[in-house]
ZAMARGU-4260 file (C-alpha; in steps of 0.2 Angstrom, whole numbers, plus 5000, padded with zeros to 4 digits):
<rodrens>
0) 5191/5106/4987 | 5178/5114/4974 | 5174/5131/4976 | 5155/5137/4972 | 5154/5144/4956
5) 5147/5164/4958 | 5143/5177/4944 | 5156/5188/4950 | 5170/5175/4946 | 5168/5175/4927
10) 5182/5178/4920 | 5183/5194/4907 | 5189/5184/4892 | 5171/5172/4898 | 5159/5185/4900
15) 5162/5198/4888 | 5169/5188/4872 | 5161/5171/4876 | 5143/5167/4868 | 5130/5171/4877
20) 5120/5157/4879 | 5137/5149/4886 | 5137/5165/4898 | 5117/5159/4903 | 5121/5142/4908
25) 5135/5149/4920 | 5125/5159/4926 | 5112/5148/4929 | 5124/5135/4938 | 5131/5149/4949
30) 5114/5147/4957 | 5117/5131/4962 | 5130/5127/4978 | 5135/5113/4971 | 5150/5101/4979
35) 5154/5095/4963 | 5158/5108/4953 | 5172/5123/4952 | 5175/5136/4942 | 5189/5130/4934
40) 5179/5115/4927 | 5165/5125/4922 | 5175/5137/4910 | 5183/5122/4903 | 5166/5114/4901
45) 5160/5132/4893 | 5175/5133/4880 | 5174/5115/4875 | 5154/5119/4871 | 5153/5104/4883
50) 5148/5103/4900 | 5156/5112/4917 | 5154/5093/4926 | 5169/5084/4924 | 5160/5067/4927
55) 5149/5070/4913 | 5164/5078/4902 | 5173/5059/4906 | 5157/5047/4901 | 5146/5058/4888
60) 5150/5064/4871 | 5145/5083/4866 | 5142/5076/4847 | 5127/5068/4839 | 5121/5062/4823
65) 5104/5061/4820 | 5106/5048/4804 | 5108/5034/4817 | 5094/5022/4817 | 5089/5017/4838
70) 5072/5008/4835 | 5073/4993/4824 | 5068/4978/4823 | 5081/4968/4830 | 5080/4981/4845
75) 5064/4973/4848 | 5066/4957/4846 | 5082/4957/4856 | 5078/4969/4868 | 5059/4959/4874
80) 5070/4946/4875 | 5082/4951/4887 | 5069/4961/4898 | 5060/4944/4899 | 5078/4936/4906
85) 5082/4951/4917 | 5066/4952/4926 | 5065/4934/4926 | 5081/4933/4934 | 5081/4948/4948
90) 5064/4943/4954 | 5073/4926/4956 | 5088/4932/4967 | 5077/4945/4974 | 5073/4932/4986
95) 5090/4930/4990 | 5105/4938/5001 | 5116/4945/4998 | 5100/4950/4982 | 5113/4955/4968
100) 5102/4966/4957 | 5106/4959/4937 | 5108/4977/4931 | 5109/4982/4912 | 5127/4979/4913
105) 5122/4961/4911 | 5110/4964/4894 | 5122/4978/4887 | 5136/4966/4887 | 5126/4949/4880
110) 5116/4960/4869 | 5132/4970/4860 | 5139/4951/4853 | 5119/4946/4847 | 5116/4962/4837
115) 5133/4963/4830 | 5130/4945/4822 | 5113/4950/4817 | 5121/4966/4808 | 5133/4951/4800
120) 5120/4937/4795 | 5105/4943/4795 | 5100/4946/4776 | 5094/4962/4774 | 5077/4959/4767
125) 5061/4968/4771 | 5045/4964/4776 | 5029/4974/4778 | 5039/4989/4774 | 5051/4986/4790
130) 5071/4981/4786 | 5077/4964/4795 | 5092/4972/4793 | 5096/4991/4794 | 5115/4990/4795
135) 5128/4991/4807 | 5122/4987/4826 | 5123/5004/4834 | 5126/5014/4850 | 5109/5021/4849
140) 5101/5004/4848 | 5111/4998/4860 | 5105/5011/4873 | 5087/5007/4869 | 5088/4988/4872
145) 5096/4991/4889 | 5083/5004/4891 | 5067/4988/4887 | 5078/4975/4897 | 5078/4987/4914
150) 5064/4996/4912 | 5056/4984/4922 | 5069/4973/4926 | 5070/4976/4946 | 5057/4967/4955
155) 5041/4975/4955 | 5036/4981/4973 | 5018/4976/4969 | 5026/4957/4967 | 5030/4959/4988
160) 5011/4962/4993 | 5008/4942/4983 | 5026/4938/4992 | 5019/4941/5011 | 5004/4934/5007
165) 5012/4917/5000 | 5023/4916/5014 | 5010/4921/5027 | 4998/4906/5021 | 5015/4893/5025
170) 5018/4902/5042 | 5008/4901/5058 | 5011/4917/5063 | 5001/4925/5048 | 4985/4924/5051
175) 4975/4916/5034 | 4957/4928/5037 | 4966/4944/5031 | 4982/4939/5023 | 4978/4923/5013
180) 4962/4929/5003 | 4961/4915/4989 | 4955/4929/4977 | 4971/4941/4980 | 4984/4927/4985
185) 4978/4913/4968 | 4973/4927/4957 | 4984/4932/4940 | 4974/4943/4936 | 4974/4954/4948
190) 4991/4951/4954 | 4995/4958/4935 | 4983/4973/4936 | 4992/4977/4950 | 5010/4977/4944
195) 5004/4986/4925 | 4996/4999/4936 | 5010/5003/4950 | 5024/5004/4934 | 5013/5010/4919
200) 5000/5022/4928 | 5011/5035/4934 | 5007/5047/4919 | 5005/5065/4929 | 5024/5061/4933
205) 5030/5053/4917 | 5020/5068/4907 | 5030/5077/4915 | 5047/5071/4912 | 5045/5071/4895
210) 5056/5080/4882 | 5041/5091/4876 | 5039/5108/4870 | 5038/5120/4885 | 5020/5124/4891
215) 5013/5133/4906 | 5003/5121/4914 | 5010/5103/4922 | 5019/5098/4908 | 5039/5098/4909
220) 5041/5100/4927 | 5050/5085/4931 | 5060/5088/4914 | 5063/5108/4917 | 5071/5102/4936
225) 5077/5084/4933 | 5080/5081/4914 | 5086/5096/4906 | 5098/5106/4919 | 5115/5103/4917
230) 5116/5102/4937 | 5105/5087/4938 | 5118/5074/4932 | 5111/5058/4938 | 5128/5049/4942
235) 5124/5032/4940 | 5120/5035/4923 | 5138/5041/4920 | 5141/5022/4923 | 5132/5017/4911
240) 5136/5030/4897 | 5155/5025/4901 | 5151/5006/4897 | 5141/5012/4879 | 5155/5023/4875
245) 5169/5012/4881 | 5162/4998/4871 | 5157/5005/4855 | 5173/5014/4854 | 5169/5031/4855
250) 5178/5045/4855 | 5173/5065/4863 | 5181/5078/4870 | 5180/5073/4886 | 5189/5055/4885
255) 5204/5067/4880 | 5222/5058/4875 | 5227/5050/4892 | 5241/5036/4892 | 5239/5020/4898
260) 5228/5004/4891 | 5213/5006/4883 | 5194/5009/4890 | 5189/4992/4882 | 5204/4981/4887
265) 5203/4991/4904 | 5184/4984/4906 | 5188/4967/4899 | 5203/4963/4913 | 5191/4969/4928
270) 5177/4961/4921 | 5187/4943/4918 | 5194/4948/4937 | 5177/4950/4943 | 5170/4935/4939
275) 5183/4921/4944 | 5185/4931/4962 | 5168/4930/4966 | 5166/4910/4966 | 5180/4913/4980
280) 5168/4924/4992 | 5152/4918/4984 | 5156/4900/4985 | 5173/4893/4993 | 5177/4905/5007
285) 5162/4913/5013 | 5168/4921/5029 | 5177/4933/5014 | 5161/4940/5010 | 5158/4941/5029
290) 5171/4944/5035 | 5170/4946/5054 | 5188/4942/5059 | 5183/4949/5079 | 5171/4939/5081
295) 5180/4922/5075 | 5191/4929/5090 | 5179/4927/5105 | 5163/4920/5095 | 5154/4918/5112
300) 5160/4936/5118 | 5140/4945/5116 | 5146/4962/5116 | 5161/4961/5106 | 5149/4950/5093
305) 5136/4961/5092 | 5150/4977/5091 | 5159/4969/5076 | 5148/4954/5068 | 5141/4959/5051
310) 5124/4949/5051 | 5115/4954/5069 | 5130/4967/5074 | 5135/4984/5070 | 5152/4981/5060
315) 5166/4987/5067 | 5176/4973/5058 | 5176/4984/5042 | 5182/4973/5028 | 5173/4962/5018
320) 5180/4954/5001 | 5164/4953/4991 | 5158/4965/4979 | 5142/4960/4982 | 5141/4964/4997
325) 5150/4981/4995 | 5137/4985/4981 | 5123/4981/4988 | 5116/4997/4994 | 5123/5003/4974
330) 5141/5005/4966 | 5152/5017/4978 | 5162/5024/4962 | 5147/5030/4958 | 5141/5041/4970
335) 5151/5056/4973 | 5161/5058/4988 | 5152/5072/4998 | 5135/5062/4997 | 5145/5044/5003
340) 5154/5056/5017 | 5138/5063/5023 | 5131/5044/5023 | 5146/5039/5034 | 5144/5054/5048
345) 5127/5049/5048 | 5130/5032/5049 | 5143/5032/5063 | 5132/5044/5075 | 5118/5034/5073
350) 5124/5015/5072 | 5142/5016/5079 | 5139/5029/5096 | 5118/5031/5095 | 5113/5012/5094
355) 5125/5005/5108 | 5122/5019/5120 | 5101/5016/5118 | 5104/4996/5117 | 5115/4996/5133
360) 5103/5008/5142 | 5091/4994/5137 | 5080/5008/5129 | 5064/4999/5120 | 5069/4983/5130
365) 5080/4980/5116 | 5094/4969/5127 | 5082/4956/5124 | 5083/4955/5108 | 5097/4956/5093
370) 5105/4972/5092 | 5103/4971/5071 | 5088/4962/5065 | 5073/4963/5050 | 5061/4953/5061
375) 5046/4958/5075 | 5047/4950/5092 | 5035/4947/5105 | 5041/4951/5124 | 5046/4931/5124
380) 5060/4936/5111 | 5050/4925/5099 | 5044/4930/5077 | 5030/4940/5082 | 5012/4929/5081
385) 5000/4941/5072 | 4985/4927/5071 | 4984/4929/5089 | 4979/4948/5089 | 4965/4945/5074
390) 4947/4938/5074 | 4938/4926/5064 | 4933/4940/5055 | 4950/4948/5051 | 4944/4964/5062
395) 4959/4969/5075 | 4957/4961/5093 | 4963/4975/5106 | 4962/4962/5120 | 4971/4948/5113
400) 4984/4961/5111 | 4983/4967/5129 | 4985/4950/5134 | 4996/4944/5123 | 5011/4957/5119
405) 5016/4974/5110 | 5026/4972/5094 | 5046/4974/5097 | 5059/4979/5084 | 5076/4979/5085
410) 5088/4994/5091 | 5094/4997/5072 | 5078/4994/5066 | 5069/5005/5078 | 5082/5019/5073
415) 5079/5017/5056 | 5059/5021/5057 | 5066/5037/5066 | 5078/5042/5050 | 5064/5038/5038
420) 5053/5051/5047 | 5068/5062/5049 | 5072/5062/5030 | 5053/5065/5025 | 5051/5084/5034
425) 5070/5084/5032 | 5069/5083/5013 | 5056/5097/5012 | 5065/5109/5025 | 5080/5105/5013
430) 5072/5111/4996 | 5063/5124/5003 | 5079/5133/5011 | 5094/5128/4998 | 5083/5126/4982
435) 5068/5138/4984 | 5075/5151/4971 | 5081/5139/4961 | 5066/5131/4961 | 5058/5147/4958
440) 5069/5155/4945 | 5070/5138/4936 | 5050/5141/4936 | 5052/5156/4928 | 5062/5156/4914
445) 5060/5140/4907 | 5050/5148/4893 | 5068/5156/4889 | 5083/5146/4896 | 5096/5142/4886
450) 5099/5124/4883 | 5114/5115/4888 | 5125/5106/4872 | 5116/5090/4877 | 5098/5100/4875
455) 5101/5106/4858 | 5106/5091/4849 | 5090/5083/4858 | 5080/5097/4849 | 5082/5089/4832
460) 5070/5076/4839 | 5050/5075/4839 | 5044/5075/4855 | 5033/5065/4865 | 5014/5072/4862
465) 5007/5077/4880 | 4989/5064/4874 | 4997/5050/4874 | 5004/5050/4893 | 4985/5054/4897
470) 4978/5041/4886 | 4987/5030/4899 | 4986/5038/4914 | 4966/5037/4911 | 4968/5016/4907
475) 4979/5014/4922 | 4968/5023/4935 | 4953/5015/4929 | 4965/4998/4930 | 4966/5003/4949
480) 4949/5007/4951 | 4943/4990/4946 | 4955/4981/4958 | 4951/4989/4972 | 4932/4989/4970
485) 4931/4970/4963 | 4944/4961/4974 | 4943/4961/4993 | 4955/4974/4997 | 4947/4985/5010
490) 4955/4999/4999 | 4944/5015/4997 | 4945/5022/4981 | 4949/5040/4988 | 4965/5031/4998
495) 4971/5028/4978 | 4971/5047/4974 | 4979/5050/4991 | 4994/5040/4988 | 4994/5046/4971
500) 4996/5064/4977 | 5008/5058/4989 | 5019/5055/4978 | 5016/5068/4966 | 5021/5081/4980
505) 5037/5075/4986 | 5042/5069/4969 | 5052/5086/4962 | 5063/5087/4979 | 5066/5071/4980
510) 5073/5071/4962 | 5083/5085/4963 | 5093/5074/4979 | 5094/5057/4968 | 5100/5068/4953
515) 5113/5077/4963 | 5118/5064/4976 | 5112/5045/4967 | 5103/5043/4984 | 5085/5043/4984
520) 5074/5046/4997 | 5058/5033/5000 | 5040/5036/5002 | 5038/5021/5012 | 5037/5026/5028
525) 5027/5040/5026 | 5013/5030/5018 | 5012/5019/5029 | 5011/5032/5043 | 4995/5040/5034
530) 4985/5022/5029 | 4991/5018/5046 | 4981/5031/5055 | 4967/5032/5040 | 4964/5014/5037
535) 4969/5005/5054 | 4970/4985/5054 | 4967/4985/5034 | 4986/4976/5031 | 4981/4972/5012
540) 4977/4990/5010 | 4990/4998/5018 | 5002/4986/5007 | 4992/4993/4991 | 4993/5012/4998
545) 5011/5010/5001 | 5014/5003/4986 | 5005/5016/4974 | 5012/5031/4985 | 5030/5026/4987
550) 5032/5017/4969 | 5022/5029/4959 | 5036/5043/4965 | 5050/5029/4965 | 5046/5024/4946
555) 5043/5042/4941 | 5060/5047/4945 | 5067/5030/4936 | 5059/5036/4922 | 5067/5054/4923
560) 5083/5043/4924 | 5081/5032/4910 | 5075/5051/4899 | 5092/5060/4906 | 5101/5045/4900
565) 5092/5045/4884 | 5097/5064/4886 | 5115/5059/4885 | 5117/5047/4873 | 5104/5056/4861
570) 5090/5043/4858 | 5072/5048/4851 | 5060/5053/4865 | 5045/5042/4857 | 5055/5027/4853
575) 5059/5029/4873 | 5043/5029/4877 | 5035/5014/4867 | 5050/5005/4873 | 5047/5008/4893
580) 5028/5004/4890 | 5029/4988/4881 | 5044/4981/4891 | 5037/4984/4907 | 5021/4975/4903
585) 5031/4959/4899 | 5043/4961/4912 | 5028/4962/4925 | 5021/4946/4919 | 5036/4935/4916
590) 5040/4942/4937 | 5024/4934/4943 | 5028/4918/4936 | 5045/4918/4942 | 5037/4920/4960
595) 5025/4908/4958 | 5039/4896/4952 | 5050/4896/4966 | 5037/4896/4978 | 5033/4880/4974
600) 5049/4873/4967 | 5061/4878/4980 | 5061/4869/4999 | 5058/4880/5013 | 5059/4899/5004
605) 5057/4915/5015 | 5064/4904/5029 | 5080/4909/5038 | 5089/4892/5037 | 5085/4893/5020
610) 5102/4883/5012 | 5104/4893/4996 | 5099/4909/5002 | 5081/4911/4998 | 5077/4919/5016
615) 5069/4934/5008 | 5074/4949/5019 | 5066/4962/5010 | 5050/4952/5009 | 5050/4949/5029
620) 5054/4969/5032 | 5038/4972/5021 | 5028/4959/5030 | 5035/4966/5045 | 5029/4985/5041
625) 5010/4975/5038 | 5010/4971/5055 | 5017/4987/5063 | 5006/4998/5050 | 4991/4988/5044
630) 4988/4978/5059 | 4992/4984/5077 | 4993/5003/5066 | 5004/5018/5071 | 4994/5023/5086
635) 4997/5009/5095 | 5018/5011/5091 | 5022/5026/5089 | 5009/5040/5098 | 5014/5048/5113
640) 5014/5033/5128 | 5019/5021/5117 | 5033/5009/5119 | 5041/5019/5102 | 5032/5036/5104
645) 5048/5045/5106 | 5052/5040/5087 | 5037/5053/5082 | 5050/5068/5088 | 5061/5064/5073
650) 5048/5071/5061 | 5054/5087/5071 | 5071/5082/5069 | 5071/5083/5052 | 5064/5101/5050
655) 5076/5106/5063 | 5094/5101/5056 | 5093/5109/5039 | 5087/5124/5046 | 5102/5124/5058
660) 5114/5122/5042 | 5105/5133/5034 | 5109/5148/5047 | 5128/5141/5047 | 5128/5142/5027
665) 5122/5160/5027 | 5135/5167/5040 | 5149/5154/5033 | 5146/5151/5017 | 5161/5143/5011
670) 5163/5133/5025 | 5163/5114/5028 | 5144/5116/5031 | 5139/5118/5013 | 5143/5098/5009
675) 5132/5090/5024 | 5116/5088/5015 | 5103/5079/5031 | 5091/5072/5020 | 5105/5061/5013
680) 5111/5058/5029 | 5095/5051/5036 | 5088/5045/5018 | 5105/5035/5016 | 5105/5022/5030
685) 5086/5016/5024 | 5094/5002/5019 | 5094/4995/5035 | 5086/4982/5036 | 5089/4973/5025
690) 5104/4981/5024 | 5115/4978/5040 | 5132/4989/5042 | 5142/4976/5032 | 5135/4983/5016
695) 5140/5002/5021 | 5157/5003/5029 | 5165/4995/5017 | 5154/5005/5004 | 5161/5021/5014
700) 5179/5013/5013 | 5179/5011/4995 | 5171/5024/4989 | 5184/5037/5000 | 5196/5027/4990
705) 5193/5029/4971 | 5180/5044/4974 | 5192/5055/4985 | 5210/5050/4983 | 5213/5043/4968
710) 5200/5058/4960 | 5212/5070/4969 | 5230/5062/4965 | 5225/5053/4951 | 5213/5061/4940
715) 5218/5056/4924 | 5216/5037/4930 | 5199/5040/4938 | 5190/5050/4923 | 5196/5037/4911
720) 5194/5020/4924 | 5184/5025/4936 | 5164/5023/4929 | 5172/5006/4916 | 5179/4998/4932
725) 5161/5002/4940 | 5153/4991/4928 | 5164/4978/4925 | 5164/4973/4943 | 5146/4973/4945
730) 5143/4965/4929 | 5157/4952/4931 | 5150/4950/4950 | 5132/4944/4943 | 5139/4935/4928
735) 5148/4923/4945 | 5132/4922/4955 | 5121/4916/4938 | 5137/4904/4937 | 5137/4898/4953
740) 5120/4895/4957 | 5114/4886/4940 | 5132/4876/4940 | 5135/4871/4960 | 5120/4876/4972
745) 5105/4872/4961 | 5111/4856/4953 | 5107/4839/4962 | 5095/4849/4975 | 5111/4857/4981
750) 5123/4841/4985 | 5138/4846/4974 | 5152/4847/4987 | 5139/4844/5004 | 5153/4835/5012
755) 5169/4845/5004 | 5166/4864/5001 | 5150/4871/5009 | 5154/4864/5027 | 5171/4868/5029
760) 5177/4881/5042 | 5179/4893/5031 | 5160/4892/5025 | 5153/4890/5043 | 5162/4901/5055
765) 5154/4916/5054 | 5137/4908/5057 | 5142/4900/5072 | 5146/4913/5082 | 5136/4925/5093
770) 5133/4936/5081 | 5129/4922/5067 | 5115/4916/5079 | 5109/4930/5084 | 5111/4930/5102
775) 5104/4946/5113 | 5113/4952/5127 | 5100/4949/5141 | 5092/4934/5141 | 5071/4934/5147
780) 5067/4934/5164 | 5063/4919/5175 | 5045/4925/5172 | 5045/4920/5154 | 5040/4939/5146
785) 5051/4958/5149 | 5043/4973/5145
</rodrens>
């Protein structure tokens, strides 16, 4: 196991002969108890002039030459082009399950053969002063075209607020007055407003992430935590510098003189693999990807069903053949080992001995309903009917709700309201005892830290001038003012700045966890707990407040990632900047049209027996949180009395475990106690839904696998495979499900091999059984209602 790094262990030869601004960043990392670094690898990192992290060592080069060219034309013109087909493409299969995300993997692969034969054919003419041409395609410009194609490649939360309202003015359990309002729902404008706001107009954050000269005021604090320390090393980046480095051939200290086949041909092989396996899973044997072999056993068996199913069980069946499924929740080679371990005790206390026990005790009269589920229920077991609780007037009506019925969830995702209010005072009780002198000394000298290898060859660079991050920040709040005063929204103009400050006080913590761990703690939950209680049956506003308070953090913190990657391969902060701004414009228009396209174009989207897929799980869970939030509201859920009062205690919860570690650490500090991090353990099931426990065992499994054995036994194959094999398999996986859609499920309204392949055994089974359908364990009362 790694041992923590402390002052004391320096050795001699280190501390006396060594420079001394490679004496400084040990010291300053011995401040950090970190699980993924030891001393031996910091000394190694330290005489190399490289860094002490071994995962960085293996996917970043310590050399730079500033001669390169990053923003050129054919960056542009390429890189608009692919942010147009990525967003495109992910707000298209957001809708679906498994909802693959098309990462950059996708544009870093067709982009490398496109501005290769540019560099060949393109005659290098010039025209206003600007070269068609500049030479050779390079690493550099690589990295900022998949920079503009996933910048705002992932589909905008703001698109889900136009989503619920779409699908509620088909259903007849929305009600029309207050979801349905032609002017939000038919209305580009401000549907665009909204989306250029919630990605552009976080400028307080993104000021402060920026690669700027030091000041004393806000500037720099997201880059002095996030950006600049060696200790933050954002893993899933390592991914993707592997993939640049792997395919532009480079060569660093790190990649050292390791036998076996080559990085490239090492990537081509799992990427060629990944493709032609996934039309197995994907396409002609299903019950692969869900892979419930117990249930197939005794399909009509409820308890062993919802034990071992994967789509309404708990998945005790473990194994599933589909890398889709695996990464849903994100790559397990990518997150370090002690992060996915602490994910897996969390996961089986709470899923595999919490849930059963409160489901069989039928606590929250949750035997009437499915153990796993993303949907509201009435006391009949039927989708929840919010029209019958409203007015004419769109006001909330407390008697049709007496008479008619509380709102019930199911048992995993009642427990997961409890871990999202868990991680929120977790993650602050966390920082404040583990990182609190960090956080102060950090505070303190940087004015006079010494910068890391990485930070000084970024210094050759102009940096990003503090105006122009509040040049936008001005536009984009005035942006949101206008939306929320012209439009009916019910949004009060001082529930904006809330949200806004929201996010800007967990934003530093929360960062320092995603950096460390790759697991990010959400916002949601917490604003929707204060517009719940401040603005109480406003379901349009409480959409808007979540999404400014949660994104607004959420995009901050993909910005400090896109700036440490930029960090790491050594592109120009400014061209960084113009890039994210422009792309995410575009990307945000070419996602509403998308929407609005499928919702008219495909039969029977955001329903469950949707036959391609389109059933829109994330969408329902969002429209779900309306009704529980914006609706009935928090007081009539989750205050004391109510039928999920008890959930409010895990706020407690969540201040109470890190402390306990804490006092454990300082009597044991070496001990196994140093590794279990709680606001990853509750953060890292928020997934669910629309997760289920098929996307995390065998996440768990896999990850323990590559990111513990083979690290272990074989660590001259994991620091040269590991990150390559990441990224082929995800980008050979979405390269399959483009294939397979557009070539066999889209074509002829989804006929090709009706009779043959999609209604075979092998593509039915798992829906067939209990658990496929769904089944509770009690069935309702003679009387018609429970609870």
């Amino acid at each position: 196991m790694a041992n923590d790094l402390e002052g004391s262990q320096l050795t001699p030869s280190i501390e006396k002969d060594g420079p001394k601004e490679d004496h400084v960043v040990l010291t300053q990392l011995a401040d950090f108890d970190d699980p993924n670094i030891d001393e031996e690898n910091a000394i190694v990192g330290v005489l190399e002039d490289d860094s002490p992290y071994p995962e960085v060592r293996s996917a970043v080069a310590n050399t730079d030459d500033p001669s390169i060219p990053s923003s050129t034309l054919r960056v542009w013109v390429l890189g608009l082009v692919f942010a147009v087909l990525l967003s495109g493409l992910n707000q298209f299969f957001f809708f679906r399950y498994p909802s693959v995300n098309i990462s950059g993997y996708v544009a870093v692969l067709i982009s490398l053969p496109f501005g290769r034969a540019w560099a060949a054919l393109v005659p290098n003419w010039r025209i206003f002063g600007v070269s068609l041409n500049p030479g050779p395609f390079t690493i550099k410009e690589h990295v900022l075209m998949m920079i503009m194609s996933t910048v705002g490649s992932g589909s905008a939360y703001a698109t889900d607020i136009i989503a619920v309202q779409r699908m509620a003015a088909r259903s007849a359990h929305y009600p029309n007055c207050i979801y349905s309002d032609p002017l939000i729902l038919y209305s580009p404008t401000v549907a665009l407003v909204d989306l250029i706001r919630t990605h552009v107009s976080i400028a307080p954050m993104r000021l402060t992430h920026d690669l700027n000269t030091l000041q004393t005021n806000g500037c720099g604090i997201l880059r002095r935590f996030l950006v600049q320390p060696p200790s933050m090393i954002w893993p899933a980046n390592l991914v993707t510098c592997a993939l640049f480095n792997t395919l532009h051939s480079q060569s660093y200290v790190g990649m050292g003189t390791r036998g076996g086949i080559s990085r490239e041909r090492f990537f081509l092989y799992a990427w060629i693999a990944g493709i032609c396996w996934y039309f197995v899973p994907g396409y002609l044997f299903q019950a692969l990807s869900y892979f419930s072999w117990v249930c197939w056993i005794a399909p009509n068996n409820i308890v062993v069903n919802q034990l071992f199913g994967y789509v309404h069980g708990l998945g005790m069946s473990l194994i599933t053949f589909d890398w889709a499924q695996i990464s849903y929740i994100g790559s397990p080679l990518a997150t370090p080992f002690w992060a996915e371990a602490n994910i897996a005790a969390g996961f089986v206390f709470l899923l595999w001995f919490l849930a059963p026990i409160l489901y069989y005790t039928n606590t929250w009269y949750s035997q009437y309903l499915p153990m796993s589920s993303r949907g509201s229920y009435d006391n009949t077991g039927s989708a929840y009917n919010v029209s019958r609780i409203i007015n004419a007037d769109a006001s909330f009506n407390l008697t049709a709700y007496e008479e008619y019925s509380p709102l019930f969830l199911s048992m995993t995702f009642a427990i997961s309201y409890g871990l999202s209010f868990a991680s929120i005072t977790a993650t602050l009780s966390h920082s404040f005892l583990f990182f609190r002198k960090q956080i102060m000394a950090q505070s303190r000298r940087s004015l006079r830290e010494q910068p890391d290898i990485h930070a000084r060859l970024m210094a050759k660079y102009k940096e990003v001038p503090e105006w122009w991050y509040a040049i936008l920040f001005v536009l984009m709040v005035v942006f949101g003012i206008v939306l929320i005063e012209v439009w009916h929204t019910e949004f009060p103009v001082w529930a904006f700045f809330l949200s806004l400050a929201i996010a800007f006080f967990y934003v530093i913590p929360i960062g320092m966890i995603q950096a460390i761990t790759n697991q990010q703690v959400g916002l949601n939950v917490i604003t929707e707990l204060v517009v719940g209680y401040a603005l109480p049956g406003r379901p349009i506003a409480m959409m808007m407040f979540k999404t400014w308070g949660y994104i607004s953090m959420a995009q901050a913190l993909s910005f400090a990632s896109d700036f440490k990657l930029g960090h790491y391969m050594k592109v120009p902060p400014r061209s960084m900047f113009w890039a994210q701004v422009v792309a995410t414009i575009v990307a945000g228009t070419v996602q509403l049209g998308v929407q609005a396209w499928m919702f008219s174009n495909i039969p029977e989207i955001c329903t469950p027996k949707q036959k391609d897929g389109f059933i829109c799980p994330s969408t329902e869970v969002f429209g779900t949180a309306s009704i529980i939030w914006g609706v009935i509201g928090p007081m009539r859920m989750f205050n004391p009395g109510q039928i999920y009062g008890a959930l409010i205690y895990w706020f407690l919860i969540g201040v109470i475990c890190p402390a306990i570690a804490y006092v454990i650490h300082l009597k044991w500090p070496h001990s196994f106690i140093r590794y279990v991090n709680f606001p990853v353990i509750f953060s890292g099931l928020a997934a669910i839904p629309p997760a289920t426990a098929m996307n995390y065992v065998p996440w768990v499994i896999v990850g323990f696998v590559f990111n513990y054995v083979i690290r272990r036994r074989y660590f001259a194959w994991w620091i040269k495979y590991n990150y390559v094999l990441s990224a082929a398999l995800d980008s050979g996986v979405t390269f399959s499900i483009i294939l397979i859609f557009f070539m066999l499920q889209y074509p002829k309204n989804g006929t090709i091999g009706l009779t043959t392949v999609q209604t075979w055994w092998g593509n039915t089974v798992f829906s067939t059984t209990a658990d496929g359908l769904g089944l509770p364990y009690k069935q309702v009362p003679a009387s018609g209602t429970f609870g």
